[in-house]
C-alpha positions as CSV (number, residue, x, y, z in Angstrom):
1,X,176.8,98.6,161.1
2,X,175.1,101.6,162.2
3,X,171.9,101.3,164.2
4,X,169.7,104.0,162.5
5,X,166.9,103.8,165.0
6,X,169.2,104.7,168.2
7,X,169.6,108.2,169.6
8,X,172.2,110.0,169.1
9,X,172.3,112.9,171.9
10,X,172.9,115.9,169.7
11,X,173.5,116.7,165.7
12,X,177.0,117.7,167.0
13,X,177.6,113.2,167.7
14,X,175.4,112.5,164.3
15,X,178.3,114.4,162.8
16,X,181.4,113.5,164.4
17,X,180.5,109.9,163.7
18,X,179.5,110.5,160.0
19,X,182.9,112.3,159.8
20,X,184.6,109.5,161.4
21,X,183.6,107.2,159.0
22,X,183.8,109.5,156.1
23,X,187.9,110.4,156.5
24,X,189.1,106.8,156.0
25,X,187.2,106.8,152.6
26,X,188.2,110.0,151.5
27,X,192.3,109.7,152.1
28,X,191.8,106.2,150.7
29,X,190.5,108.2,147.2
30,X,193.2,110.8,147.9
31,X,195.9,108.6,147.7
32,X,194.7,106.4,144.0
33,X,193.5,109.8,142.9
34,X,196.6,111.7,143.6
35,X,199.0,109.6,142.0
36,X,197.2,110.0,138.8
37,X,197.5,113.6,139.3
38,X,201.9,113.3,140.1
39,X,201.7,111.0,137.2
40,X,200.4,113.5,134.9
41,X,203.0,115.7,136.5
42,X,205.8,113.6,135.5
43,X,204.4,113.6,132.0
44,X,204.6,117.1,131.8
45,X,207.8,117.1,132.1
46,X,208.6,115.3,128.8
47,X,206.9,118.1,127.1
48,X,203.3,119.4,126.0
49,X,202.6,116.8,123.2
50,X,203.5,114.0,125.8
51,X,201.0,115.3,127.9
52,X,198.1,116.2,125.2
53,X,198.6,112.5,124.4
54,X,197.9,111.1,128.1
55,X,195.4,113.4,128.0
56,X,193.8,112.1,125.2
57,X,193.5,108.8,126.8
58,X,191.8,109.9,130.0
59,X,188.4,109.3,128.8
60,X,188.7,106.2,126.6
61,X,189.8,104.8,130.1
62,X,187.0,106.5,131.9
63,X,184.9,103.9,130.0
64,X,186.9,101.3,131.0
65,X,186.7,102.2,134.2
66,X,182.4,102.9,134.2
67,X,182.4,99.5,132.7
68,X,184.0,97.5,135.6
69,X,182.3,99.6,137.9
70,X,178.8,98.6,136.3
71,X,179.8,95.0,136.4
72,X,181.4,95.3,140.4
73,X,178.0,96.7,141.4
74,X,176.1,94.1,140.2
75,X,178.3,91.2,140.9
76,X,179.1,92.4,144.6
77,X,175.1,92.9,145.4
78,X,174.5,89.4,143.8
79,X,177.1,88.0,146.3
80,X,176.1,90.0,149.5
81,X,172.3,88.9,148.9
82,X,173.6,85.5,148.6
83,X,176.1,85.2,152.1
84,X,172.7,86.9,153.2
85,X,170.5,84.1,152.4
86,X,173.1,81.5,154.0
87,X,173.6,80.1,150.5
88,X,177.4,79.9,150.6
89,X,178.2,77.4,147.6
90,X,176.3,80.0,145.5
91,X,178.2,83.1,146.7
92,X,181.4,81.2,145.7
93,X,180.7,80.3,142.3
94,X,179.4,84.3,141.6
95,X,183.2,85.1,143.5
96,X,184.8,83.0,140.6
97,X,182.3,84.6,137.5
98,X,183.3,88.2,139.1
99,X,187.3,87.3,138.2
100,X,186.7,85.1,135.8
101,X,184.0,86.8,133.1
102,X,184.6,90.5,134.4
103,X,188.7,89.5,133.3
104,X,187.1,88.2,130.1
105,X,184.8,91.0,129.4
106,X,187.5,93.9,130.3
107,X,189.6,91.8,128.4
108,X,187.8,92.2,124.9
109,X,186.8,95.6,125.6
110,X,190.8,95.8,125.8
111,X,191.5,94.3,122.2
112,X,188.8,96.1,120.7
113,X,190.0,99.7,121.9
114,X,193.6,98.5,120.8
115,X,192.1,97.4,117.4
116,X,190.0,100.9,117.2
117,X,192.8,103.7,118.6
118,X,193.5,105.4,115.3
119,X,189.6,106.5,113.9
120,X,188.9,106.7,118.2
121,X,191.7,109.4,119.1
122,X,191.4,111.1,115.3
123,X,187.6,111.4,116.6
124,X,188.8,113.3,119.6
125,X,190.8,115.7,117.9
126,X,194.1,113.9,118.0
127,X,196.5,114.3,115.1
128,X,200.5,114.1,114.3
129,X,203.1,113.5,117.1
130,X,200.2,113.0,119.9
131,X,198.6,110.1,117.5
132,X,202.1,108.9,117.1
133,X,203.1,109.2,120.6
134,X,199.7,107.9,122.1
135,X,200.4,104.5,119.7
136,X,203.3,103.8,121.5
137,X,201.5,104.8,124.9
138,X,198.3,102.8,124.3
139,X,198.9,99.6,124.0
140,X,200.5,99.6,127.8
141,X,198.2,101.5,129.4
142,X,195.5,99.1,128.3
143,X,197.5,96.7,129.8
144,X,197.6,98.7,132.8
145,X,193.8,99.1,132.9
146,X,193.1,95.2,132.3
147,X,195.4,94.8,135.2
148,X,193.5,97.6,137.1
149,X,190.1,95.9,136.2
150,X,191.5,92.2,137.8
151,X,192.5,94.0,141.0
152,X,189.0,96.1,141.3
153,X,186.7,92.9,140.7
154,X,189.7,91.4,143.8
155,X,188.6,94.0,145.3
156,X,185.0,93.7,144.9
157,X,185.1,90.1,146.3
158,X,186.6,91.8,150.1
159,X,184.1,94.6,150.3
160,X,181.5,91.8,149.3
161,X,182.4,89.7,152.2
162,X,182.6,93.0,154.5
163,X,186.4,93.3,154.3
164,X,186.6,96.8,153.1
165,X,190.6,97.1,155.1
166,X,192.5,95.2,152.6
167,X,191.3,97.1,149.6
168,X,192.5,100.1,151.4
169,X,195.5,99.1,152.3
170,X,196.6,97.6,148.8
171,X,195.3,101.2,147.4
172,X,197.8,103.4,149.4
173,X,200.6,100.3,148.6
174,X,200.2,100.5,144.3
175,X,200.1,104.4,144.7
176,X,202.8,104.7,146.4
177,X,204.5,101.7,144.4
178,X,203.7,103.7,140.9
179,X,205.4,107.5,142.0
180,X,208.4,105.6,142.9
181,X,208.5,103.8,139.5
182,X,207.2,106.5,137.8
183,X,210.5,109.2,137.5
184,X,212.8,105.3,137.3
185,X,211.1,104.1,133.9
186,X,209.6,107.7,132.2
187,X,213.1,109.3,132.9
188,X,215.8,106.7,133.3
189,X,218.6,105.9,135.6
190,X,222.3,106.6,135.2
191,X,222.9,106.4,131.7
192,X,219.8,104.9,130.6
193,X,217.3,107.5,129.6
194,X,214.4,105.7,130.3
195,X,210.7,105.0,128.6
196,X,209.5,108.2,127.9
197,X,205.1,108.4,128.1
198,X,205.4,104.4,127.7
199,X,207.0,104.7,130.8
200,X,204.4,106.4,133.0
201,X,201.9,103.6,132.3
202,X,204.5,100.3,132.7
203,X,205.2,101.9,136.3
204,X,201.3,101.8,136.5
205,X,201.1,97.7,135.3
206,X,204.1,97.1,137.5
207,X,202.4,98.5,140.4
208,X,199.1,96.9,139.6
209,X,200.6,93.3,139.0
210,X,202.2,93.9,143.2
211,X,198.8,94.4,143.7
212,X,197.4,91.4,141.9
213,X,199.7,89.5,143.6
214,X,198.8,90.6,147.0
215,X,195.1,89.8,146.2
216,X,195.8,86.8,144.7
217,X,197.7,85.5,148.0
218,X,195.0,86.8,150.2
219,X,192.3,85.1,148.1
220,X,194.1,81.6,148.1
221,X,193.9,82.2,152.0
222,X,189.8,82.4,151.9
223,X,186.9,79.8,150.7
224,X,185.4,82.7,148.3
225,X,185.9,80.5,145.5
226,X,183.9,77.5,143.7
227,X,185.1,76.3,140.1
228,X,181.6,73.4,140.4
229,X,178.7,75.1,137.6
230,X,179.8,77.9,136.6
231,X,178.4,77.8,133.3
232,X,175.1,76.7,134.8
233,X,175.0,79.8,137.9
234,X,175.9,82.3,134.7
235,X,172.8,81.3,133.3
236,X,170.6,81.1,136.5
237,X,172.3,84.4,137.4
238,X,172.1,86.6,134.0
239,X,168.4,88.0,134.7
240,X,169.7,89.2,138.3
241,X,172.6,90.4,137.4
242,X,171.7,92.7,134.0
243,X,168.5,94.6,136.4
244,X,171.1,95.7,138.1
245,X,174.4,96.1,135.9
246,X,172.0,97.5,133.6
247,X,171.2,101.1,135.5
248,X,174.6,101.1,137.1
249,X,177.1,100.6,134.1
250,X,174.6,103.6,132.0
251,X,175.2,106.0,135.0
252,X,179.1,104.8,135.3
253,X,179.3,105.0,131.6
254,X,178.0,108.8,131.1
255,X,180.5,110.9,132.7
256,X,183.0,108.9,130.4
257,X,181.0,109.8,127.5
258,X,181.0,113.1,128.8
259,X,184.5,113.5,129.2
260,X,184.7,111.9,125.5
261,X,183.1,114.8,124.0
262,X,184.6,117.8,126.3
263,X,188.1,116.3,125.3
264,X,186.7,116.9,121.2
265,X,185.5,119.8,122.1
266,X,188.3,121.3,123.5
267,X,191.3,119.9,120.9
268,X,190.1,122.4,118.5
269,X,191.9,125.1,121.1
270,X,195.4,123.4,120.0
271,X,197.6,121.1,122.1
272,X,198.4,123.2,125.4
273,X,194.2,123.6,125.8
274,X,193.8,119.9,125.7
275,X,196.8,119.2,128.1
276,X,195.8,122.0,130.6
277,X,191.9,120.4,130.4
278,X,194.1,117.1,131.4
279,X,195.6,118.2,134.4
280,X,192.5,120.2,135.9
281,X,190.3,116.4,135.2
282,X,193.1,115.1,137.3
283,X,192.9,118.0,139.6
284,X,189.4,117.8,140.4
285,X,189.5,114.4,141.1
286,X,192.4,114.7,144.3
287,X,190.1,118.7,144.9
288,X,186.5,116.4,145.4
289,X,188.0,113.6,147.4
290,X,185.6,114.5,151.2
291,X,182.3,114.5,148.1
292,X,184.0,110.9,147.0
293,X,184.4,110.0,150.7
294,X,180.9,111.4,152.0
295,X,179.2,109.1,148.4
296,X,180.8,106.0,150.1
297,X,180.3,106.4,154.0
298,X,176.7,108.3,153.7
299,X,174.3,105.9,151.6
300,X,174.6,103.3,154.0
301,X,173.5,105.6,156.9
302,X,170.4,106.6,154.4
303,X,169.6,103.2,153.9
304,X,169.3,102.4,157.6
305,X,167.5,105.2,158.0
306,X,165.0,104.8,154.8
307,X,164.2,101.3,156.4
308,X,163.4,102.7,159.6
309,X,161.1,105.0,157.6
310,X,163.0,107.8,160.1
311,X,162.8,110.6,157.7
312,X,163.8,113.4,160.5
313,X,167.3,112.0,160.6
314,X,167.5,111.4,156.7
315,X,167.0,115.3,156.9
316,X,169.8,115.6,159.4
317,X,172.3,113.5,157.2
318,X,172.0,115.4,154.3
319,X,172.4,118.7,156.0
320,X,175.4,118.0,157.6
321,X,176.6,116.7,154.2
322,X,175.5,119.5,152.5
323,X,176.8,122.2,154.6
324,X,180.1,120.3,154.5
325,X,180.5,120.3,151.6
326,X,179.8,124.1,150.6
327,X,182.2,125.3,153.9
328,X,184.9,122.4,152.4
329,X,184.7,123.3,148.5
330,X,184.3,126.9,148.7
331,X,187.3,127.5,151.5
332,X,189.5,124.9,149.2
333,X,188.9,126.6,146.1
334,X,189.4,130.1,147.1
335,X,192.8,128.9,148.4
336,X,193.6,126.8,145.2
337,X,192.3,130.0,142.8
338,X,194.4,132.2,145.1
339,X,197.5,130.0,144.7
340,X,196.8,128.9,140.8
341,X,199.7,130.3,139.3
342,X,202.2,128.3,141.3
343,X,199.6,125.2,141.2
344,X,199.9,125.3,137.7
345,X,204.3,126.0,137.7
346,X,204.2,123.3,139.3
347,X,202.4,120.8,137.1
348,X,203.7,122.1,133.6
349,X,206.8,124.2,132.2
350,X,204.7,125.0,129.1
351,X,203.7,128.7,129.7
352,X,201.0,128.3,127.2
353,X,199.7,125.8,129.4
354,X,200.9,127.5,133.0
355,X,198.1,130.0,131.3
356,X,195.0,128.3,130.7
357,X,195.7,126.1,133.7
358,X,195.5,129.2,135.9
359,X,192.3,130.4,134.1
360,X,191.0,126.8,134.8
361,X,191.6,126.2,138.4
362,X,190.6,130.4,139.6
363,X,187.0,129.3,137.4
364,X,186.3,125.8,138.4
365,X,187.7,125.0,141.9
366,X,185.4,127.3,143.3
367,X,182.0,126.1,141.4
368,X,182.9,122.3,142.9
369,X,180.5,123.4,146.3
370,X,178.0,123.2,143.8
371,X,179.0,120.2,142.2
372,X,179.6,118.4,145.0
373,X,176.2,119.1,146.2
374,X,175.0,117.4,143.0
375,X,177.1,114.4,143.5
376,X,175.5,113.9,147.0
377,X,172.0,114.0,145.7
378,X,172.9,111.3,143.1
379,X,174.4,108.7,145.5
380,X,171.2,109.8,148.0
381,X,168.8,109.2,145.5
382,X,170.0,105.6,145.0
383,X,170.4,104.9,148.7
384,X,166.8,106.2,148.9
385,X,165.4,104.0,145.9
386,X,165.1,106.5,143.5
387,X,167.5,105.3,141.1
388,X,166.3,106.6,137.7
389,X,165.6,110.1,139.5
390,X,169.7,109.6,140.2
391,X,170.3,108.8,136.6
392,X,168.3,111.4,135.2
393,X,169.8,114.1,137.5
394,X,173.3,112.4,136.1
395,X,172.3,112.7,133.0
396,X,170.8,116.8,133.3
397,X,174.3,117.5,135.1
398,X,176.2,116.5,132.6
399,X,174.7,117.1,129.1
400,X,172.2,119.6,130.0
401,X,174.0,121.6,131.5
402,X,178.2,121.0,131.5
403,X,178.6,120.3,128.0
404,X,176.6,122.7,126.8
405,X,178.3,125.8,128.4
406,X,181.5,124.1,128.1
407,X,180.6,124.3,124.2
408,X,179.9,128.2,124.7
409,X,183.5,128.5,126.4
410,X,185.1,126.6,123.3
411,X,182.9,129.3,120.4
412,X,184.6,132.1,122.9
413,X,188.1,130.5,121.5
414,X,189.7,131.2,125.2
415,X,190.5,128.3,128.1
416,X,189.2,131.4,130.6
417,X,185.9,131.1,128.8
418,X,186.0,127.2,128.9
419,X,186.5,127.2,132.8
420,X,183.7,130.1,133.2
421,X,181.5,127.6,131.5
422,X,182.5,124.6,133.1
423,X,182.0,126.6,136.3
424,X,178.2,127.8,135.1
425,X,177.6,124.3,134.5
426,X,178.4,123.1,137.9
427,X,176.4,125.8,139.4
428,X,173.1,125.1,137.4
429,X,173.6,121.4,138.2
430,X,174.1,121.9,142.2
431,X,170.9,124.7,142.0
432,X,168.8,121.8,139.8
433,X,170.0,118.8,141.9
434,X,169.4,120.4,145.2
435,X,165.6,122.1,144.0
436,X,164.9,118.6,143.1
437,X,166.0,116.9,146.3
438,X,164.4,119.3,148.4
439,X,161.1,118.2,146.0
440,X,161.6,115.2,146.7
441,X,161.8,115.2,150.4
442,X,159.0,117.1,150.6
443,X,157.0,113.8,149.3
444,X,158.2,111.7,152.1
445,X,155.7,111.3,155.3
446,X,156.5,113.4,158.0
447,X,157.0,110.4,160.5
448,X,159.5,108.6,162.1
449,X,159.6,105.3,163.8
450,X,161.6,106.0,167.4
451,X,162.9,103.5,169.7
């Protein structure tokens, strides 16, 4: 833990210690993110439809994904607040619920998006071989997202208990796990010709049920578990846990909504638009992974800080943050627009898609300084209690002002157009978030309480 009221003897240590703790996070989210990315590679390869129809899936399991999120927020703070208060028992019945009702809840959300696919993906802009493709695809990859979903509540239980090494660990083993059986089940072996798309997401469940495993082992090792009451601590822990599932699962839940209507929006280009927007969402991901890292390691310094009402060194934070984030994003995305071409050879033999790829990467890579400046305000503002301010800047950023000018790009009837106003959007949201932080700062006393 870091003490926030000690002296650090220049900004120079401040940020060589928030850097040390930052880098761990971020290659941890470049090694889950950048499998997705060398999946969607591999899919490429079986040919544009293939990949318009993964594609297509990316933000029905975005919600998937905002769900569990929302419901590992909740059920880890429930659980930390509880080893807090010394009440053990109590922390090990909520360790069962997490596993037990998030599997359930992730589970039905599963049969009902099964049950749903055809009037869902035709409402995205989905039609002939990518609906046929993605309802061979589908039913796997949900599979592979239920089996995702176990291993994040697993995983929720370690960080809970302050064990954040494990999860780590297992993330860098299941990535590397699913690009080996990735190329072995989409493209075969020998004379077998393999899975086709079915096969990039059975090399995910495959890779996800090692992980399971692994969890499962470790668990069975640990006295995080009660099966006594359940029923009765689901009712004595409902109120609890919706005040703060609630908030979180409604901020997880609108870039997925978000991504729901850019994907619509963007099939009315044709095929190779939709599975060029794919790979730059999976690009941007792997491109933003020191703004991931610095929204894990940074709100616990804030916190500290914000308790120790030392608003001078909250300042500090978030400049260091900020300014490394511009220098970071801008120098990356000069080099990726510079080398976009062969970025996007490499990701797709489509030239159609080669094309708008290009066009996508030279216009957005660049404009991520901006949004990862809005990203740190929005993890800030909830480390510094302002949560709805964070949801409403969320919610600004993404349907004020992305959609919209992603919209404009679309009217234009060009991908160039699309990433020009995909990049406008990012900009506006950076400029709002960071007026409003600034605001918002201003508010605070100036005092600081020094030891």
């Amino acid at each position: 833990m870091i003490d926030s009221s000690s002296t650090y003897a220049s900004t120079g240590a401040l940020r060589r210690q928030l850097f040390a703790q930052t880098w761990p996070m971020a290659i941890g989210v470049m090694s889950l993110l950048g499998f997705q990315l060398v999946d969607s590679a591999f899919v490429a390869r079986l040919g544009t439809a293939a990949l318009a129809a993964q594609s297509f899936t990316f933000p029905i399991t975005f919600l998937m994904i905002g769900v569990q999120v929302g419901l590992g927020i909740a059920i880890a703070a429930l659980i930390s607040r509880a080893i807090g208060a010394g009440e053990a028992e109590r922390a090990r019945r909520l360790g069962s619920l997490v596993l037990f009702g998030g599997a359930a809840v992730i589970g039905l959300l599963a049969i009902a998006l099964w049950i749903l696919q055809q009037p869902l993906f035709r409402q995205l802009g989905a039609e002939g071989e990518a609906l046929e493709l993605i309802a061979r695809y589908w039913p796997v990859q949900l599979l592979a997202n239920w089996f995702a979903a176990l291993l994040y509540f697993g995983y929720t239980l370690f960080r809970a208990h302050n064990n954040t090494r494990l999860p780590g660990l297992l993330m860098v083993t299941t990535s590397l796990l699913n690009l080996v059986l990735d190329p072995l089940l989409i493209f075969g072996v020998g004379d077998w010709g393999g899975l086709g798309l079915p096969g990039a997401a059975w090399a995910t469940t495959l890779a996800f049920s090692v992980g399971l495993l692994l969890v499962g082992w470790r668990l069975s090792q640990r006295d995080w578990l009660s099966f006594t009451d359940l029923t009765g601590e689901a009712r004595r822990s409902t109120g609890a846990f919706a005040v703060i599932a609630g908030p979180a699962m409604l901020s997880q839940l609108m870039p997925a909504l978000s991504a729901m209507a850019a994907t619509a929006l963007i099939a009315s280009l044709g095929e190779q638009a939709v599975a060029a927007w794919g790979l730059a969402s999976r690009l941007e991901t792997v491109s933003l992974m020191l703004v991931l890292g610095l929204t894990m390691s940074l709100p616990p310094w804030l916190g500290h800080c914000y308790g120790a009402h030392n608003w001078p060194r909250i300042r500090v934070l978030m400049s260091i943050a900020f300014q490394a984030v511009i220098i970071w994003q801008l120098l990356f995305g000069v080099v990726m627009a510079l080398a976009a071409p062969w970025i996007a050879g490499g990701l797709s033999d489509d030239p159609g898609v080669q094309a708008s790829l290009t066009w996508l990467i030279r216009a957005m890579l660049p404009s991520y300084a901006l949004l990862g400046l809005c990203m740190l305000v929005v993890s800030a503002s909830n480390a510094l209690g302002w949560p709805l301010r964070a949801m409403m800047i969320s919610f600004a950023r993404l349907f004020v002002c992305y959609l919209p000018c992603i919209a404009v790009g679309v009217l234009l009837g060009e991908m160039g157009y699309v990433g020009l106003g995909a990049a406008l959007g990012n900009a506006l949201a950076g400029t709002m978030a960071w007026l409003a932080f600034r605001r918002s700062m201003s508010q605070l006393p100036e005092q600081a309480a020094k030891r």
